[in-house]
PAVOBA-185687 format. One record per residue: y, z, x of N, C-alpha, C, O in turn; residue in one letter. Coordinates in steps of 0.02 Angstrom, whole numbers, plus 50000, padded with zeros to 5 digits. Each point is the difference from the previous one (the first is absolute). Example, Ala and Ser with C-alpha at 12.3 -4.5 7.8 and 13.67 -1.06 7.14 Angstrom:
REM PAVOBA-185687
497165039050660500595000049955500605000050045499995003350052a500544993149930500595000350042500555003749961500555000850025s
END
This chain:
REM PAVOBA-185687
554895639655071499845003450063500334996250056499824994150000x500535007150042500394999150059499865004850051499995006149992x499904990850060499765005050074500084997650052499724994950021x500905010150022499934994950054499885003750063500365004550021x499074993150010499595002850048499385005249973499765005150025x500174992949938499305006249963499235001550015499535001249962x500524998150112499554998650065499675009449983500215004949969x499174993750073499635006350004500355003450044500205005950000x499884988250050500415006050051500544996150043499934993950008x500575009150017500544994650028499924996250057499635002750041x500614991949977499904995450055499865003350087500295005050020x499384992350008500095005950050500124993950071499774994350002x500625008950047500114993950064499224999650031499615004650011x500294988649998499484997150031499604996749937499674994749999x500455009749953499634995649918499964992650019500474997050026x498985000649959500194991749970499844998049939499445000649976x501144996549992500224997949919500064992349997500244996150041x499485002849898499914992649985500235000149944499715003249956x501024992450027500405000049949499814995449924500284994550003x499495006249959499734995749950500574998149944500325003949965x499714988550037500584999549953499845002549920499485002049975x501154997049999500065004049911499404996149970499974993950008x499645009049962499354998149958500185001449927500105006049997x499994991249938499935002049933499394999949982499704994950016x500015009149954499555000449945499945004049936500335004949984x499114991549978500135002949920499455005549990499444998149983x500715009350026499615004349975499564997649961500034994449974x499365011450016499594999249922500195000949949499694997849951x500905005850042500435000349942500544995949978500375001249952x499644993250090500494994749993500455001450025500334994850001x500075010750032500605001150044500084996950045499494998650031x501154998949996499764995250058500345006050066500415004549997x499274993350047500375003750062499964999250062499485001150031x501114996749999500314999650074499845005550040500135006049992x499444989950071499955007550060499984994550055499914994050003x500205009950030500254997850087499635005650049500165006050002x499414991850029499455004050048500214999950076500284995250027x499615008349991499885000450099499445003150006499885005749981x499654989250054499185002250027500215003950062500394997450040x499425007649968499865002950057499264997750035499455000349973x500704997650088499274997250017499735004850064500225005150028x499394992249978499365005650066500104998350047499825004050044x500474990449978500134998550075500674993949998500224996449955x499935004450103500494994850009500114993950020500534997350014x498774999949986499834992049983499924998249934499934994049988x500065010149967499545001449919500524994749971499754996349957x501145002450063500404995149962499714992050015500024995449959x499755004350102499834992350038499334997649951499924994749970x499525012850036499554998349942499894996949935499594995949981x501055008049983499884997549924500634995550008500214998849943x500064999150089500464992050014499524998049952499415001950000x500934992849946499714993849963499365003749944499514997449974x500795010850023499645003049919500395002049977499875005549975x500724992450017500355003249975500054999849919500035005149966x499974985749996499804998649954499475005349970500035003149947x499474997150108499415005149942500095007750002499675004349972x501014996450078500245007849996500185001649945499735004149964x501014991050021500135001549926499714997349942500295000949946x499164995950057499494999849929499615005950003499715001649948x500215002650115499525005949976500485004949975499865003649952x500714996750080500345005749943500314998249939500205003949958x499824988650040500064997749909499345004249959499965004349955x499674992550081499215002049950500135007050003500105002249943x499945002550106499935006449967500535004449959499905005249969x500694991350039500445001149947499704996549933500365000849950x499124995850041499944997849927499475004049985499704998549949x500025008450098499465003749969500395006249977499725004749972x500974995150041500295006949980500405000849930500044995749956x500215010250044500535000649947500645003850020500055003850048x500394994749913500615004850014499645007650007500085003250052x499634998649909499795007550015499645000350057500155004950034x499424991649987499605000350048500455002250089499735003450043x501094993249963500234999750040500485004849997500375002050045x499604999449907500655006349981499765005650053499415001850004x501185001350041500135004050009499845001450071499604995550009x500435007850053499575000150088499514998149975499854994150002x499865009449974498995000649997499774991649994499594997150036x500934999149895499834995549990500044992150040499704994749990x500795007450058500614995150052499325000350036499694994749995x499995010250042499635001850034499174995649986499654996550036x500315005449907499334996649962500184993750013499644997550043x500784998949936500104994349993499984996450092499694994950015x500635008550023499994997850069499275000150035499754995250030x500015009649961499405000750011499424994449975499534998450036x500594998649891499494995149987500324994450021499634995349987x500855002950037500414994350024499654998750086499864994750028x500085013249997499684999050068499274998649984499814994750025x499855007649951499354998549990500064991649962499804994850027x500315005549948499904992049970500194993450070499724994750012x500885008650023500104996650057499614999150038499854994350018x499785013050013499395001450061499694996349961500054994650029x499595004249915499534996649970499884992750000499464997650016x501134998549964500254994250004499784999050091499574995750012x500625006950028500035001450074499144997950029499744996050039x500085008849919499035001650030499674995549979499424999250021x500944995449921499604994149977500174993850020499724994849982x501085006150083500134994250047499655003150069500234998450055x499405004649942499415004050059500785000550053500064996850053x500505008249916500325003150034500105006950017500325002149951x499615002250085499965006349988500645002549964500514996749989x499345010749993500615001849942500435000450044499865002650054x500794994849930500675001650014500505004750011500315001550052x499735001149872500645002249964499625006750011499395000549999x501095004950013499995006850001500365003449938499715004949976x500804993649999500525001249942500334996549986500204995850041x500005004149896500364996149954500745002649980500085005049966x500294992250050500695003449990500454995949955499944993950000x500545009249961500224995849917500764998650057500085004950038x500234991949968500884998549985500154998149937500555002549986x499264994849973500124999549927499544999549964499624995250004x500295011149937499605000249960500274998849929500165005249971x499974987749987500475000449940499594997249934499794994349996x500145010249957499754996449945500654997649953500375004349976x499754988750013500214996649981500315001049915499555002949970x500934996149988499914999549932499604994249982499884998949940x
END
């Protein structure tokens, strides 16, 4: 699976995006796979905020790439599923540094499962 830009919906002027570097992780099926995120956030202090989470940005979308499967991500519906528990696991991570939620959407620049 390869996708590039496989966002709910496209970037829009005034958006604010928070660029998350390349994260690998190993599916539940042992596949490994490369994705590259842009948080869309709720306001435009929201980058100054999570300054210095970034580390636990990309361990929350490791971990939820290790609850999935290749099938699970296959296809919109699944790109979608997958972004979606990536934001919730984030807001979550977020509400337990007693930060309010952030992230509005989750957007792929690279979605690659690996040989």
């Amino acid at each position: 699976i390869y996708t590039q830009w496989s966002a709910m919906e496209k970037p829009r002027n005034g958006a604010v995006w928070l660029d998350v570097p390349e994260v690998q992780s190993q599916l539940a099926d042992g596949r490994m796979l490369s994705v590259k995120v842009n948080l869309q956030l709720r306001n435009r202090d929201d980058p100054n905020v999570l300054e210095g989470h970034e580390p636990a940005l990309k361990a929350m979308i490791e971990q939820v790439g290790t609850t999935m499967t290749r099938t699970d991500i296959k296809g919109r519906e699944g790109v979608q599923r997958y972004g979606q528990a990536i934001q919730q696991a984030i807001n979550g991570y977020l509400k337990d540094q007693h930060i309010d939620e952030r992230v509005k959407m989750v957007a792929f620049n690279e979605l690659v499962l690996l040989p």
